[in-house]
Structure formats: C-alpha cells, structure tokens
Backbone bond lengths (Angstrom), bond angles and torsions (degrees), N, CA, C in turn:
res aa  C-N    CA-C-N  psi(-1)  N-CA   C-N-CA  omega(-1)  CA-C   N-CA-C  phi
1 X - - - 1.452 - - 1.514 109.38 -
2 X 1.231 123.20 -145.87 1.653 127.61 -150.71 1.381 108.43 -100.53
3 X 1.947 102.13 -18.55 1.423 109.08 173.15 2.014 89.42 140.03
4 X 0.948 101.59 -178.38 1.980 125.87 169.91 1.349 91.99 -124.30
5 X 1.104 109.90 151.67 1.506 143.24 150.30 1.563 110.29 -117.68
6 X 1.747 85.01 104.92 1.874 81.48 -164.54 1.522 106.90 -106.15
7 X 1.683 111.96 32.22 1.136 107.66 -179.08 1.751 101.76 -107.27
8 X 1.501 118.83 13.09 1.412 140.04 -170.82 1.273 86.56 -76.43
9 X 1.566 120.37 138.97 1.238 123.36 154.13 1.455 128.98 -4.31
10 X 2.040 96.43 -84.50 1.100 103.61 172.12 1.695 145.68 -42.18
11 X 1.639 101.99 -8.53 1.596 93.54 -165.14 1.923 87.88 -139.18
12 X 1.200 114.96 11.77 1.761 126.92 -160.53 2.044 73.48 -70.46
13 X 1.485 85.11 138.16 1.944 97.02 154.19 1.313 111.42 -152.20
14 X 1.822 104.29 106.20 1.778 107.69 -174.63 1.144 121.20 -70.10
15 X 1.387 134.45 -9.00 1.654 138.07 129.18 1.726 111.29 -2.46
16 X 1.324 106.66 122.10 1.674 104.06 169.85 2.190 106.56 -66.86
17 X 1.110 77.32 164.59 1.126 73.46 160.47 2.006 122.60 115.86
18 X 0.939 86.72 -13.42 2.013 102.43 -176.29 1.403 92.03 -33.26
19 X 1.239 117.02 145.21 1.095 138.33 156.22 2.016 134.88 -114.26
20 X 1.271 143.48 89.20 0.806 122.78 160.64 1.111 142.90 -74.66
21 X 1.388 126.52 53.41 1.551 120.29 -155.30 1.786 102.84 -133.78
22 X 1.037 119.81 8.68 1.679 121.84 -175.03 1.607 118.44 90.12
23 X 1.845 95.11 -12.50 1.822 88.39 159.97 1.148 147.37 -73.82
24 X 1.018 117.32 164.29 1.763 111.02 -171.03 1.563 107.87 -109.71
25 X 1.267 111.11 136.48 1.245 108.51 -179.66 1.937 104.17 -131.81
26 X 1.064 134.42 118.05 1.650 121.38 -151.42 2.152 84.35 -95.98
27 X 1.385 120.07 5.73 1.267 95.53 -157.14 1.945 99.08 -105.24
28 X 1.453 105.45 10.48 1.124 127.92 171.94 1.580 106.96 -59.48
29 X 1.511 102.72 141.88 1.931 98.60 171.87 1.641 108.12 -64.42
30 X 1.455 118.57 -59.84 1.174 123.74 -147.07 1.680 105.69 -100.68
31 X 1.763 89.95 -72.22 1.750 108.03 -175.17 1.399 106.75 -105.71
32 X 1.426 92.90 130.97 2.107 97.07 -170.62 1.277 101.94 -124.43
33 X 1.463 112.96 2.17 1.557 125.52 154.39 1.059 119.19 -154.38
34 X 1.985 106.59 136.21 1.587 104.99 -169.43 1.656 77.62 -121.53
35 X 1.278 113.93 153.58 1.485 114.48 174.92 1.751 101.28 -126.36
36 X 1.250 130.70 140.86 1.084 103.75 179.70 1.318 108.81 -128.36
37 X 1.258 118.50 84.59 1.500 124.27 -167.24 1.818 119.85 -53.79
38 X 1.375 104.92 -27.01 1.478 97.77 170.70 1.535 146.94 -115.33
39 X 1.386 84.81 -30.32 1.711 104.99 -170.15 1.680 95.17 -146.03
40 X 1.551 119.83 106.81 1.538 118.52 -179.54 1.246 93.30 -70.15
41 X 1.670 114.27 141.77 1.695 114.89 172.55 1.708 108.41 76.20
42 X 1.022 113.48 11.30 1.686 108.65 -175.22 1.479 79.91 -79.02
43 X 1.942 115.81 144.81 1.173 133.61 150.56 1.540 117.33 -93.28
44 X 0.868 131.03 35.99 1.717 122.37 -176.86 1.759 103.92 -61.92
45 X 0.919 120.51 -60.74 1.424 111.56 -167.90 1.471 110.39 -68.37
46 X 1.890 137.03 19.29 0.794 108.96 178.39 1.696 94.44 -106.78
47 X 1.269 94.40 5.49 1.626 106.33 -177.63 1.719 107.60 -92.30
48 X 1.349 117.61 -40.20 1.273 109.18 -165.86 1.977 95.14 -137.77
49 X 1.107 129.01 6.72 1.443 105.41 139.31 1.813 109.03 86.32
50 X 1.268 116.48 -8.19 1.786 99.89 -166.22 1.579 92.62 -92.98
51 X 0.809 129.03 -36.18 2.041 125.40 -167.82 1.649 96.29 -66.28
52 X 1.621 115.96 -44.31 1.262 96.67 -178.91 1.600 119.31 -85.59
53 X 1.553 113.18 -15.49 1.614 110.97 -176.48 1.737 89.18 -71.42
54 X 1.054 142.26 -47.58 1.519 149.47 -171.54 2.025 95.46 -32.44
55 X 1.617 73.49 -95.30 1.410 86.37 -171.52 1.753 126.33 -64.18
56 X 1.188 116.15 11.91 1.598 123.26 163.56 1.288 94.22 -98.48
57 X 1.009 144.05 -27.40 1.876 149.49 -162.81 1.671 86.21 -70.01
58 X 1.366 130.60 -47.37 1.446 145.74 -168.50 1.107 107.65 -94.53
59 X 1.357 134.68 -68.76 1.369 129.01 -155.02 1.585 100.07 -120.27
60 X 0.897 134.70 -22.32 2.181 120.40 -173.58 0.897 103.26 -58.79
61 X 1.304 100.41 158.30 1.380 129.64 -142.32 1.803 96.55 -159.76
62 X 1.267 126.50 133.96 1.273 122.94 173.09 1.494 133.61 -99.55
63 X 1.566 118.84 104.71 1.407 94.26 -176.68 1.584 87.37 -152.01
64 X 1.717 98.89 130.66 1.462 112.63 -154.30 1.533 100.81 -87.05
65 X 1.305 113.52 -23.77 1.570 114.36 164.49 0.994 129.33 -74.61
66 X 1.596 127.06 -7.51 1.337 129.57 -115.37 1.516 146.78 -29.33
67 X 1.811 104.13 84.95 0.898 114.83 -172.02 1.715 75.82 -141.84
68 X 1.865 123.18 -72.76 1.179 135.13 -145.69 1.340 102.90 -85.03
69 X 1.526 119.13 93.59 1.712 90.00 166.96 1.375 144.72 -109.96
70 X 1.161 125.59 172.48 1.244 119.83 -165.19 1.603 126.05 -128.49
71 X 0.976 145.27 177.83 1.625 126.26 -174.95 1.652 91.88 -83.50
72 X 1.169 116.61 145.59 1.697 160.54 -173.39 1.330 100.35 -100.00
73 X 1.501 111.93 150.24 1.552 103.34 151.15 1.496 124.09 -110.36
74 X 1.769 110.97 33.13 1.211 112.88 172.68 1.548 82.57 -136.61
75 X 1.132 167.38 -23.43 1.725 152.62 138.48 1.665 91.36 53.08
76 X 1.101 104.97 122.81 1.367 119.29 162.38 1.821 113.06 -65.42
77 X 1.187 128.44 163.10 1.215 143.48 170.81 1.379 107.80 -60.55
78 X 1.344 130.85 -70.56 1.434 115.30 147.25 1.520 134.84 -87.38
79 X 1.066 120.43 89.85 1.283 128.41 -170.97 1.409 127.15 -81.11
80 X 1.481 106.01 14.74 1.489 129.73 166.56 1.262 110.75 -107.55
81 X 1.155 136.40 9.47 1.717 143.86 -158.25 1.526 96.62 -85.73
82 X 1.157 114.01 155.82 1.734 110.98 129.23 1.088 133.65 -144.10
83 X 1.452 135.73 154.91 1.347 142.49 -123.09 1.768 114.19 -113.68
84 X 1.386 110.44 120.43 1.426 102.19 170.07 1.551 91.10 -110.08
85 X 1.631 103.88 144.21 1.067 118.54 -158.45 1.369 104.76 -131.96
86 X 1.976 129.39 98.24 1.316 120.22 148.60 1.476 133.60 -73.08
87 X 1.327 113.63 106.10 1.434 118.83 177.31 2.224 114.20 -55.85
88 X 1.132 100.06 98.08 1.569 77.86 171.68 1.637 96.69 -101.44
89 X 0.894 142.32 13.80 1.654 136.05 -164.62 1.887 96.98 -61.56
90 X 1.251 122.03 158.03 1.402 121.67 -178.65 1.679 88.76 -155.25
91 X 1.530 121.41 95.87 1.548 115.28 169.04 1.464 98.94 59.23
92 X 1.387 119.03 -141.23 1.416 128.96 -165.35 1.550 105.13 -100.60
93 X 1.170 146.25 17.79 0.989 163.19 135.02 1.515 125.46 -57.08
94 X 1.106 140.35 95.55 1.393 137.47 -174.76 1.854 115.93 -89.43
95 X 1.160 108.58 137.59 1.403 107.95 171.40 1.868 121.66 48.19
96 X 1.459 96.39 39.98 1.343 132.98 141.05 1.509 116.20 -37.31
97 X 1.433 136.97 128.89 1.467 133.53 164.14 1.477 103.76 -109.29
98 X 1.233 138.16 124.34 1.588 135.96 -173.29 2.075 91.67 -80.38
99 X 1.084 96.31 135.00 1.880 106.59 158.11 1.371 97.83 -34.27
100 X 1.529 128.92 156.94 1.396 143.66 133.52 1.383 120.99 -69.19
C-alpha cells in the first residue's frame, strides 16, 4: 500500500527499536514488519493517509503512549492482530512496481 504511518496512535510503539528494513521483530506492539519495497524512509502516507486508513480499518489498536492500550473509537476489526507491512508507496504515486 501507500506506506503506515506508525507514529498514528493506532500502530505508535514507544519501545526503541523500529525497524525499516524487511525484519521481523514479533516483540513490536503493532507492526513487526515494515517492508519497504520502494523508497526506504519514503513518507507518502503521512501525506495522504490510505496504507494507514487500510490497515487500522483491520488491525489498530489504540494506545496513546504506545505501550498501554485502550479501546479507540476507530479499533480495527481485529484489534489483537499484528501487522506485516509492504510499503509500495513511491512519492505521490501509490502502488508503483519498480522494473527488475
């Protein structure tokens, strides 16, 4: 999708440690994999919002510290999930495939 913005409530984890590199880490609150298929560090979704309305629609979860959470009034459908996340976002372009 367009990317996460995992500094959103729903997916925030004040734990050091974020990773953008395609590893998995299961001890993450929200996202225990960010993959970033195009642009490492690309922000698109904090600009235009669909990768994270997607996957909070499914999996967010609310915790304003992010450590403690609490019920949301947007709570994902499963709000016990957690999220591996392929970034295809490229700039303002969404769901871009780069050539091989």
């Amino acid at each position: 999708d367009s990317g996460l913005d995992t500094n959103n409530c729903y997916f925030w984890d004040a734990s050091a440690g974020e990773k953008r590199d395609g590893s998995i880490d299961m001890t993450r609150r929200k996202v225990v994999q960010y993959i970033p298929h195009w642009v490492a560090g690309d922000n698109t979704d904090v600009e235009n919002g669909h990768g994270t309305h997607v996957a909070g629609t499914i999996a967010g979860r609310r915790a304003v510290n992010g450590y403690v959470e609490s019920n949301g009034m947007a709570d994902g459908v499963a709000p016990g999930a957690k999220i591996a996340f392929f970034d295809m976002g490229n700039g303002s372009r969404c769901c871009t495939f780069r050539s091989a």
